[in-house]
C-alpha positions in Angstrom: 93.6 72.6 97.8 91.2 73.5 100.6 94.3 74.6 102.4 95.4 77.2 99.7 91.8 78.3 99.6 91.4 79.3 103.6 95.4 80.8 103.4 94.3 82.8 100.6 91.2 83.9 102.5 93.1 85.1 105.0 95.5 86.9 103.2 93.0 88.9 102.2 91.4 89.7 105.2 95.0 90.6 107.1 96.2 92.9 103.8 92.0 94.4 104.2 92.5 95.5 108.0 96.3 96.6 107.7 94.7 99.1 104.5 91.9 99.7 106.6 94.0 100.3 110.2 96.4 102.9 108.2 93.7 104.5 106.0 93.4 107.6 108.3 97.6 107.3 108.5 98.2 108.8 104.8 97.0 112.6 105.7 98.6 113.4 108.7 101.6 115.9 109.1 105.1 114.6 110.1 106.2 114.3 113.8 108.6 113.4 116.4 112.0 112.8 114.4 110.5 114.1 111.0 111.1 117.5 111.5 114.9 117.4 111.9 115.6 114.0 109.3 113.2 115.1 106.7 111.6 118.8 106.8 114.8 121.0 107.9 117.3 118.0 106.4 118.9 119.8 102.7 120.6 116.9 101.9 117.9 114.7 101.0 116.3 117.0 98.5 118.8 116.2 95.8 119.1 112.5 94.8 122.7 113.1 94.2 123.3 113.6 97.3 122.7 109.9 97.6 126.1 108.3 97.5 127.2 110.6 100.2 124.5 109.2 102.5 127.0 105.8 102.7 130.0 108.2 103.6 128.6 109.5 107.0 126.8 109.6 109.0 126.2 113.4 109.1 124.0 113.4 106.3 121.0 111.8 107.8 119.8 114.8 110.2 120.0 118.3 110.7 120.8 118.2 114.0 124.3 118.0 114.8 123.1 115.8 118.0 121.1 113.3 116.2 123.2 112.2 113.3 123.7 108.4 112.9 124.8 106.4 110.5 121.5 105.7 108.4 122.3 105.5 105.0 119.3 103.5 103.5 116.9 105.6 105.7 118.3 108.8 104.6 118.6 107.4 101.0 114.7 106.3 101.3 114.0 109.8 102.6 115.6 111.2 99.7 113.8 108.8 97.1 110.3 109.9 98.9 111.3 113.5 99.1 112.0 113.8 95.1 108.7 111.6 94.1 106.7 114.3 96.6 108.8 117.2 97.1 108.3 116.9 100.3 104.9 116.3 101.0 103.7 114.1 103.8 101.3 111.7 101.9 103.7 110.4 99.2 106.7 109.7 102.6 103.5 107.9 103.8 102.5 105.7 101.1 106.2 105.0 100.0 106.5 103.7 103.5 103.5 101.5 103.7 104.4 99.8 100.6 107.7 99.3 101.7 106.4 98.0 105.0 103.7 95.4 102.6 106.8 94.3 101.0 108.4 93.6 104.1 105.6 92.0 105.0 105.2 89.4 102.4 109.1 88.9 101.9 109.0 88.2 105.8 106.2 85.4 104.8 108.3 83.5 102.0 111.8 83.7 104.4 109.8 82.2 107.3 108.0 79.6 105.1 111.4 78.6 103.5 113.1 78.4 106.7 110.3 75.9 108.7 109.9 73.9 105.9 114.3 73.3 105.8 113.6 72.4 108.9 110.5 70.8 108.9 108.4 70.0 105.9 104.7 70.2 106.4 101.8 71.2 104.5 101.2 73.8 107.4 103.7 75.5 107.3 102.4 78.6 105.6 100.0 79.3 108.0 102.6 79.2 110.5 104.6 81.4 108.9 101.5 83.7 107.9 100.9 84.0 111.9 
């Protein structure tokens, strides 16, 4: 019990600094790659266009130069774009949830896997590092 108690603890502190490190993160402008896969990029602002995205790779940037084959990225972008319509913040906060998620599912598949191989009561804190 006293084990579940000090993981839990620390759950809370690590989800309290990651919200805390990417507090300032929600308001800024988009950069580097943004400006050609998601400002100047017509194909995400229609989710139709979605099924395309898994067709080519052409879809995912404006430039002719930078196109790869991205379809979940480009699809993401596209899912972001329509919920904001294309403002920064909500391609922000889509992102850090997905990131959380990853996050926490990366937790459960690491737990899973060390205690297949070898069972032990510590075994979430090892995976939580």
């Amino acid at each position: 019990m006293k084990n579940k108690y000090i993981l839990c603890c620390l759950i809370v502190l690590a989800f309290s600094a990651v919200v805390l490190a990417y507090s300032n993160h929600f308001h800024s402008s988009f950069h580097f790659d943004d400006s050609h896969t998601i400002e100047n990029n017509l194909s995400i602002r229609s989710l139709k266009n979605i099924p395309l995205f898994f067709q080519s790779g052409s879809w995912f940037s404006s430039l002719p130069t930078h196109q790869s084959y991205r379809p979940i990225l480009t699809a993401l972008n596209a899912i972001e774009y329509s919920l904001g319509k294309g403002d920064p913040f909500y391609f922000h906060v889509f992102s850090f949830i997905f990131y959380l998620l990853l996050c926490v599912f990366y937790f459960f598949m690491l737990r899973i896997i060390f205690n297949r191989c070898r069972p032990s009561s510590d075994n979430s804190f090892v995976a939580f590092k």
